[in-house]
N, C-alpha and C positions, 0 to 999 in steps of 0.2 A: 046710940053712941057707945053704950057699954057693948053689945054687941061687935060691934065694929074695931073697939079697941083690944077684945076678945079674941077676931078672928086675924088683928095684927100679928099678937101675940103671938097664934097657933102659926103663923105664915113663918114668922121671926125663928120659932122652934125650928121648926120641919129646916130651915136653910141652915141654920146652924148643924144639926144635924147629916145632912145634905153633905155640907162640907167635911165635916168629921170623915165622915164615910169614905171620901172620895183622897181625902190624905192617908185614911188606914190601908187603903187598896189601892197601890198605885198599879196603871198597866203593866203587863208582864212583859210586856215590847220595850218600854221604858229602862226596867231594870234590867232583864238580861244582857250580859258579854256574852256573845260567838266568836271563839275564835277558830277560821277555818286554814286548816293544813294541808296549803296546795304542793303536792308532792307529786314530782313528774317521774316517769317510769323509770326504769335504769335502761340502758344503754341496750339496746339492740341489733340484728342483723342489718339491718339496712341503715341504721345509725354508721352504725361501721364503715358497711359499705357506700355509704353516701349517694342511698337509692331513694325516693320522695315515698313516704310512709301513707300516714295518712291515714284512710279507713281500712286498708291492705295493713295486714299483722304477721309480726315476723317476732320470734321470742327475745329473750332477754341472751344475751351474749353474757359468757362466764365472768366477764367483767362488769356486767350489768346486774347480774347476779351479786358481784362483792356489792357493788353499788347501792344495793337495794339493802344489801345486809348491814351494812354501815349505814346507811339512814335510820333502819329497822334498831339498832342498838342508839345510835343518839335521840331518838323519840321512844325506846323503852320507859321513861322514868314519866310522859305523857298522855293524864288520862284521855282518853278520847269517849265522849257518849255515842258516836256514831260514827259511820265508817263507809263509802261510798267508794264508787272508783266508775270509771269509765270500762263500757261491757268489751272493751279489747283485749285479749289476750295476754300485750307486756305489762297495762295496766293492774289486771286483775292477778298478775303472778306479786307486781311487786306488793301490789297490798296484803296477798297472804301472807309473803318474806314479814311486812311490818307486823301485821297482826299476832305473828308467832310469837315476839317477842313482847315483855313484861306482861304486868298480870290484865289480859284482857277480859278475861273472864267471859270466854266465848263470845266475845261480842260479833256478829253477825254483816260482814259484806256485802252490800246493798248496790249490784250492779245499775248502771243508769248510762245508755246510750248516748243520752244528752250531752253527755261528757267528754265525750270523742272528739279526737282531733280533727282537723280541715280536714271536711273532704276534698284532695285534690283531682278526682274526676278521673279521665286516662291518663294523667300524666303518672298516678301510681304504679311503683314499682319500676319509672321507667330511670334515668341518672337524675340526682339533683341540678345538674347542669342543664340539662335541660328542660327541664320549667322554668329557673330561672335566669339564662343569660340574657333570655329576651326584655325580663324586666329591668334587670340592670340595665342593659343599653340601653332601654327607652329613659333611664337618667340620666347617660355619656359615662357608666362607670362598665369594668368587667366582673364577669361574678367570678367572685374568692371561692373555688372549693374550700379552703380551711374557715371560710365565714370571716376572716379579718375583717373585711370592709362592710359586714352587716350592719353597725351602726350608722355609718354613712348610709349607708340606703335607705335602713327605715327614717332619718332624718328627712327626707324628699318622698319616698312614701310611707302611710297609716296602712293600718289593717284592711281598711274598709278598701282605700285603690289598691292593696296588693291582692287580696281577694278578688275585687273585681277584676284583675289584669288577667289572673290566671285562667277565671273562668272563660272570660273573652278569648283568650288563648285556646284552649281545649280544646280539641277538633270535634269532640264529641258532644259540648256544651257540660258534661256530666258534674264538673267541679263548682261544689258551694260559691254561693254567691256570701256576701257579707253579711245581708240580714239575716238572712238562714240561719248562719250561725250564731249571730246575735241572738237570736228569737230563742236558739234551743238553750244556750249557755245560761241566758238572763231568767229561762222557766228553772230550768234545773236549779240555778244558785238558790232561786227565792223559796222554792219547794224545801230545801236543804237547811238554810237560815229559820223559816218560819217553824219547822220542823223543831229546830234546836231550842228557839225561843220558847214555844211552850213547852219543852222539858225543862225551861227554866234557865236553859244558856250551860256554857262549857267550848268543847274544843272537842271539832269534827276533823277528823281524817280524810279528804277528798284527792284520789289520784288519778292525774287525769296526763295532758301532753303539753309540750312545750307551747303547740301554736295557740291552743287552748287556752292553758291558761293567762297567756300573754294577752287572749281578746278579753277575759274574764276582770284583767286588773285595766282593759281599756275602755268596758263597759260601766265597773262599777269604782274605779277610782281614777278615773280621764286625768294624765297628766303627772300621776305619782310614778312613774315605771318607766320612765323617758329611759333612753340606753340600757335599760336591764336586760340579763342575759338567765336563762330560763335553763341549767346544765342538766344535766338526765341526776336524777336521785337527788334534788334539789327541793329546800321548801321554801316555800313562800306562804305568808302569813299575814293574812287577812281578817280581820278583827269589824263585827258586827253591832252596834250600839245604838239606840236611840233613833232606828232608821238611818243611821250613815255606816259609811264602810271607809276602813282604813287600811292602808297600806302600813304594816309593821316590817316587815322583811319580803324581800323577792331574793330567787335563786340561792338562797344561805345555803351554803356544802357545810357552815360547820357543826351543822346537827349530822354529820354523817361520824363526829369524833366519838369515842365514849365519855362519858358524863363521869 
């Protein structure tokens, strides 16, 4: 019996302690905030010219260039631990532009392909109009060169059927299908969060593309980004906790003011 009430005792300790332990150290997934700073390129050639971008890269237009400079001074006063951007060319300019400004303290550009926007297959490089007049018709609407009636369209299609339309389109078959780029978008994000999380959490720099990151807040925040409009040197602000992800800002230009 003494025994027995003995090895109650010793069981009663060990959990108490147990406990103790497991409130002194709580997981570091738990406690860390990410907040990630989806910033889309500045403005480019084929922006301009309203030719279908894609994995084909064309530089930053002088106005793409202010663009970027004005984002780069209203996120000066924003630490950033980490710093990525998609391996394309307008990408990887703007986040030098940002980089250059306030105290980085060299921190280091972490290209990642994963990042890139749709690939549109041969329709690259060829008029915007034509990749999509055909989708638009297939809803009884005409396609806006200026993009007016965008919202109406993506209201009747999601990422997932415009993706598919295009690909089925393509004479060549060459353009992303939708999981593709789900598959790459959803490794990269979690590579980039889990990353941040064991350093403890903070606020990641990630710049990437308009179609991007619009699949990014349709992967990991479905339904917060209805009618958002994604403008070139724009951020959007995605915030990482507890295993869930939140939408705090899409598209804001007014980080592009001075602080």
């Amino acid at each position: 019996m003494k025994c027995r009430k003995a090895l109650q005792w010793i069981l009663c300790c060990l959990a108490v302690l147990s406990g103790s332990a497991a409130q002194a150290a709580p997981s570091a997934d738990s406690e860390a905030v990410v907040d990630v700073y989806l910033l889309r390129h500045g403005k480019t050639l084929f922006n301009t010219t309203s030719q279908v971008q894609g994995w084909s890269d064309t530089p930053l237009t002088a106005a793409g260039v202010k663009g970027a400079e004005a984002a780069a001074r209203g996120l000066a006063s924003t630490p950033f631990i980490a710093a990525y951007s998609s391996d394309l060319g307008r990408a990887r300019s703007t986040a030098k532009i940002v980089l250059a400004q306030g105290q980085r303290n060299g921190l280091p550009l972490q290209e990642d392909e994963r990042f890139r926007e749709w690939n549109y297959g041969s329709f690259e490089g060829r008029p915007d109009a034509e990749m999509w007049t055909p989708l638009f018709r297939q809803q009884g609407m005409v396609f806006d060169p200026g993009w007016g009636n965008w919202t109406a369209f993506t209201q009747k299609m999601n990422d997932r059927a415009i993706a598919q339309a295009i690909h089925d389109n393509d004479p060549r078959g060459w353009a992303e299908t939708y999981p593709q780029i789900e598959a790459r978008l959803r490794a990269g994000m979690q590579d980039v969060v889990s990353k941040a999380v064991a350093a403890g959490g903070g606020n990641v720099l990630l710049v990437s593309h308009g179609g991007a990151i619009l699949s990014i807040l349709d992967i990991f925040v479905p339904g917060q980004a209805k009618n958002t409009d994604i403008p070139n040197s724009s951020i959007t602000l995605l915030r990482y906790q507890n295993g869930q992800y939140k939408l705090l800002k899409a598209g804001d230009v007014s980080y592009q003011q001075p602080r």
